[in-house]
KEKE-3310 file (N, C-alpha, C; in steps of 0.2 Angstrom, whole numbers, plus 5000, padded with zeros to 4 digits):
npx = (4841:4837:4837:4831:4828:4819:4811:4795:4783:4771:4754:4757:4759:4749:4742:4740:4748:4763:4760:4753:4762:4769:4759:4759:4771:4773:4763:4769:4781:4792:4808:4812:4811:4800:4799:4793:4802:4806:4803:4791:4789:4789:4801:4807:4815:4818:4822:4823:4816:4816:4801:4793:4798:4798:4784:4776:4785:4777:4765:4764:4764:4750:4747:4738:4719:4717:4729:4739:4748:4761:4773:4787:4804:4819:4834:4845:4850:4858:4860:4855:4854:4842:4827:4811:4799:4800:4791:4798)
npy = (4858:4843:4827:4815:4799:4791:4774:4770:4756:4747:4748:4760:4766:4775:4780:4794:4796:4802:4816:4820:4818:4829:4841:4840:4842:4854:4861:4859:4865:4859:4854:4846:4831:4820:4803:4788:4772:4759:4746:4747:4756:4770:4784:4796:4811:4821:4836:4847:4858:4848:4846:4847:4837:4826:4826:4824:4812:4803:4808:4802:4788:4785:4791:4793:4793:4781:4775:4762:4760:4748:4748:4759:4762:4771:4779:4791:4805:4815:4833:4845:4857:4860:4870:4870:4860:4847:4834:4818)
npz = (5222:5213:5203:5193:5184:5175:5174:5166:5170:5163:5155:5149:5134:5120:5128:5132:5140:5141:5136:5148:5159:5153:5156:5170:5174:5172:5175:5189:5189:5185:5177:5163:5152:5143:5134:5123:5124:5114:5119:5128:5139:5146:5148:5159:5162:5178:5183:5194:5210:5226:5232:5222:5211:5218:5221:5208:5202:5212:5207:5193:5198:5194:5183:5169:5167:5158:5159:5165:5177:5180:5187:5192:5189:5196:5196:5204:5193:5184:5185:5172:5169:5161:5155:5156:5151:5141:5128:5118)
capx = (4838:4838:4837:4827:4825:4813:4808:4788:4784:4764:4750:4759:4761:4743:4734:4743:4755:4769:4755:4748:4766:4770:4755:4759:4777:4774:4761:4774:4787:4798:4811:4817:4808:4799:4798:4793:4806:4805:4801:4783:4789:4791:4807:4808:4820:4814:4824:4822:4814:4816:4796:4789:4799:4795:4776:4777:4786:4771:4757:4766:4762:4744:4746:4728:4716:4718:4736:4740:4758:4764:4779:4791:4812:4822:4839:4848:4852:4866:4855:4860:4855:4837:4821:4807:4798:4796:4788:4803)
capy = (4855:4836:4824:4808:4798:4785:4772:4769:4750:4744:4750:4766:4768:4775:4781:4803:4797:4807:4823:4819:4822:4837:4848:4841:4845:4858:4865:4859:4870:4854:4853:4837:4828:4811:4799:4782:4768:4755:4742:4750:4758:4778:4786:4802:4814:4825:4840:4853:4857:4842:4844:4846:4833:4818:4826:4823:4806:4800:4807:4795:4780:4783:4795:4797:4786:4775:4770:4755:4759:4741:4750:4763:4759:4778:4779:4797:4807:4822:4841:4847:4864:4861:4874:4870:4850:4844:4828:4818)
capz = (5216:5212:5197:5195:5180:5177:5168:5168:5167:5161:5150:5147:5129:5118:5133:5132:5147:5137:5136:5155:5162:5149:5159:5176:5174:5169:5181:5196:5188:5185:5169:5159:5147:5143:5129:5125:5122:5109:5123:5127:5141:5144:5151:5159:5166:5179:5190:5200:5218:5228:5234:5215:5208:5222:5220:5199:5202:5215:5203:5188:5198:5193:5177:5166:5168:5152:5159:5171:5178:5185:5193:5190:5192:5198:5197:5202:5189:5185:5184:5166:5165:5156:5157:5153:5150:5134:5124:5115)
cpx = (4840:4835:4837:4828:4822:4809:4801:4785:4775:4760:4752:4760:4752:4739:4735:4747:4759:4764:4755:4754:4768:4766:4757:4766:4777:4771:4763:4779:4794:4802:4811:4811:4806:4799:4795:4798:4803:4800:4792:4784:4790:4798:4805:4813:4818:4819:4820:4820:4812:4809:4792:4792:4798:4784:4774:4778:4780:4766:4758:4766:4756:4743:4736:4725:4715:4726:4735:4748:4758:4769:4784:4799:4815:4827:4842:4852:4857:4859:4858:4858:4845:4830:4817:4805:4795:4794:4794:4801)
cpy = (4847:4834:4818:4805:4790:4781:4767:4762:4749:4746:4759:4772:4771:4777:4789:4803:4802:4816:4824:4822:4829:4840:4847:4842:4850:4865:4864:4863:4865:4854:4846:4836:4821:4808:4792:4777:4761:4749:4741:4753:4766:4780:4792:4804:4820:4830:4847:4855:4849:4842:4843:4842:4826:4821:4822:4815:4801:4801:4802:4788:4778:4787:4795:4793:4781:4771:4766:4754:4752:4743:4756:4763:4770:4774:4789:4799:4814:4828:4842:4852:4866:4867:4874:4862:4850:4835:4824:4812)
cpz = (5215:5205:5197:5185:5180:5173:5173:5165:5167:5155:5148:5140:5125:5122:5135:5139:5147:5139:5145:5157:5162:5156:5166:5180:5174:5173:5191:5195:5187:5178:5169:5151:5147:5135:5131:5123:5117:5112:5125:5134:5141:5148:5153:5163:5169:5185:5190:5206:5220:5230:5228:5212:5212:5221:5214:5201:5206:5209:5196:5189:5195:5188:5175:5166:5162:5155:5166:5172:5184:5189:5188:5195:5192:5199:5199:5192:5188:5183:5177:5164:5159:5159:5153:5152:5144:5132:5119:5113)
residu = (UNK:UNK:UNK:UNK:UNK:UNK:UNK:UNK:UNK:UNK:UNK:UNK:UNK:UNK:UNK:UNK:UNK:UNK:UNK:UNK:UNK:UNK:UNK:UNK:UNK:UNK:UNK:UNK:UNK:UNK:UNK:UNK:UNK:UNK:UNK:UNK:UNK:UNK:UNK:UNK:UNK:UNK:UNK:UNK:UNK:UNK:UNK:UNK:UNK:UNK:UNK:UNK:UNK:UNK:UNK:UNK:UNK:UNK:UNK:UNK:UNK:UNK:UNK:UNK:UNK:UNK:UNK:UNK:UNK:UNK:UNK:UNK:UNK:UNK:UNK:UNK:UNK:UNK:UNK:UNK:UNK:UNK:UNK:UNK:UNK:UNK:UNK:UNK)
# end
């Protein structure tokens, strides 16, 4: 298991980024959660299997087609025990 968190930098905010992750999180089997930050960027924190969680993190460079991700910054992250992905 591994643990990534990730902040999502461009057109991210108003386009169902937040939602898009949710179902693709969701149907990778990956835990955590995402939000937006006041900035206009989105935050997520994503673990569990090392190939579903580097898959999720590729599909969020190009999220739903209303968004325009300019970059995405990853730092490791500590695993905390979560099941299930929610919206925050």
């Amino acid at each position: 298991m591994i643990a990534t968190r990730l902040i999502v930098r461009g057109t991210v905010q108003g386009v169902f980024y937040r939602d898009w992750t949710v179902r693709n999180a969701r149907e990778l089997g990956v835990a955590g959660w995402v939000r937006n930050l006041p900035d206009g960027t989105v935050e997520a924190h994503l673990q569990g299997a090392a190939e579903a969680v580097e898959t999720l993190a590729s599909r969020m460079l190009d999220g739903p087609p209303s968004a325009r991700v300019a970059r995405i910054e990853r730092e490791a992250a500590e695993a905390d025990g979560l099941a299930g992905f929610e919206r925050r």
